[in-house]
C-alpha positions as CSV (number, residue, x, y, z in Angstrom):
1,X,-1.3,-12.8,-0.5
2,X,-1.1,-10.7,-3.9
3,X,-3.6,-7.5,-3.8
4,X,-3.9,-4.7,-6.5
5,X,-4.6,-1.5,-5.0
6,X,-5.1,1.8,-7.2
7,X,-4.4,5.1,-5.4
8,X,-5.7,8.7,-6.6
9,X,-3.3,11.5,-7.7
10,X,-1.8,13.5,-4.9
11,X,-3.0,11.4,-1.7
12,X,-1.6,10.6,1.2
13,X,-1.7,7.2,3.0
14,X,0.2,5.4,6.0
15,X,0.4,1.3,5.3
16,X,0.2,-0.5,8.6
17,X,2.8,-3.3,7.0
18,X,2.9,-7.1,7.9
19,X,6.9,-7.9,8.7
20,X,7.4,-8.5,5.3
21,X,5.6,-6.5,2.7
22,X,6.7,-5.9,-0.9
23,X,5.3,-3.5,-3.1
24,X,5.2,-3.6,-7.0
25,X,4.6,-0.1,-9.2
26,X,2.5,-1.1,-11.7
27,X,1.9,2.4,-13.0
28,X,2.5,5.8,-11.7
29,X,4.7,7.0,-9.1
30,X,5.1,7.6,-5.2
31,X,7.4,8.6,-2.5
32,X,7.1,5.2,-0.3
33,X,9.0,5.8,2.6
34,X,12.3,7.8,2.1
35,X,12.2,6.2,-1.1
36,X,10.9,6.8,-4.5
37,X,9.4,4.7,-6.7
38,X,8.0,4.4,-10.4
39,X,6.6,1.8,-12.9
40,X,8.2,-1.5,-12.7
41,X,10.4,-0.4,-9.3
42,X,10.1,-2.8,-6.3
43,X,10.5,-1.6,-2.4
44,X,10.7,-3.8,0.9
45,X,8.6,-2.6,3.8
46,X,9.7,-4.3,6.7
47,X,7.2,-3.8,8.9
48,X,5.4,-0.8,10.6
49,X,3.9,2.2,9.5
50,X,5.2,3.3,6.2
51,X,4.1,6.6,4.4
52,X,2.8,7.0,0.8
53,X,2.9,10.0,-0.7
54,X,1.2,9.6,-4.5
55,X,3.1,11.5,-7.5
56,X,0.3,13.3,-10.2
57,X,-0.6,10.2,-12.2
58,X,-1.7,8.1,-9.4
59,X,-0.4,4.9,-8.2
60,X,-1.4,1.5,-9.4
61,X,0.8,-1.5,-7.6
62,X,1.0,-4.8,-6.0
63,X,1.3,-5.3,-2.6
64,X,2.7,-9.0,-1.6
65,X,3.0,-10.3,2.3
66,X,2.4,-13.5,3.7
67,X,-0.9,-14.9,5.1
68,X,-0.2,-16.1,8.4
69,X,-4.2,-16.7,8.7
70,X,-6.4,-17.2,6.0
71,X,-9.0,-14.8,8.3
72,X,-6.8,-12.3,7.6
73,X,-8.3,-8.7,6.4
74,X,-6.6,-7.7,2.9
75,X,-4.2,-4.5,3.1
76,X,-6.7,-2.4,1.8
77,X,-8.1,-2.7,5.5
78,X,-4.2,-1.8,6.4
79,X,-4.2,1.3,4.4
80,X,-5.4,4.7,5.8
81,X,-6.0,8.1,4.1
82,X,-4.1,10.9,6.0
83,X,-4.3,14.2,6.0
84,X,-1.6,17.3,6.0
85,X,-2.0,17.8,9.7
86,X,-2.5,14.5,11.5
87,X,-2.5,10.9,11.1
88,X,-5.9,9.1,13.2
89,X,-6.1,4.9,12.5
90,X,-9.9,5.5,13.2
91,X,-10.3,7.5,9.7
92,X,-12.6,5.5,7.7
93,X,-11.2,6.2,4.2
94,X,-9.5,3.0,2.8
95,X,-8.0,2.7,-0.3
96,X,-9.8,0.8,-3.8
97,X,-9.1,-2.8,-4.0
98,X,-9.2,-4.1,-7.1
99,X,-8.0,-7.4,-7.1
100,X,-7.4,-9.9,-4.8
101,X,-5.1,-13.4,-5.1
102,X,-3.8,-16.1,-3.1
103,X,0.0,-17.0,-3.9
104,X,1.4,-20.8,-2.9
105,X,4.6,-21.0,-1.3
């Protein structure tokens, strides 16, 4: 699966990743992880919870994994708002999806 996700400027998110999840920056910038990424930069989740930490522009990006079920929620159900103090996987907050594609493999 391919998904487009936009992020607002300064937000905080944990991804609850599929085993093997690659992120895209389209536009903007982030701390993903220990690492930090910008337009046209690629990073490797492997799995997990993975923090996102959104630079002043925002972040615009792909987010590839594999469907293992075509039932399958898209990340944006995978993707939780957090706050400064605490991290709860009941929030309701999810981030915007804005596109959603199927890739062959």
């Amino acid at each position: 699966m391919l998904e487009r996700i936009e992020l607002p400027e300064g937000s905080s998110w944990a991804l609850l990743a599929e085993p093997e999840t690659w992120i895209l920056v389209l536009d903007g910038h982030a701390a993903i992880g220990l690492a930090a990424v910008s337009i046209g930069q690629a990073i490797f989740v492997g799995g997990g919870r993975a923090s996102i930490e959104v630079g002043a522009n925002g972040l615009t990006a792909l987010i590839a994994y594999p469907a293992s079920r075509p039932d399958r929620f898209p990340v944006a159900a995978a993707l939780r708002a957090i706050d400064q103090t605490s991290f709860s996987p009941s929030l309701p907050t999810v981030a915007k999806l804005t596109g959603l594609a199927e890739a062959r493999t």
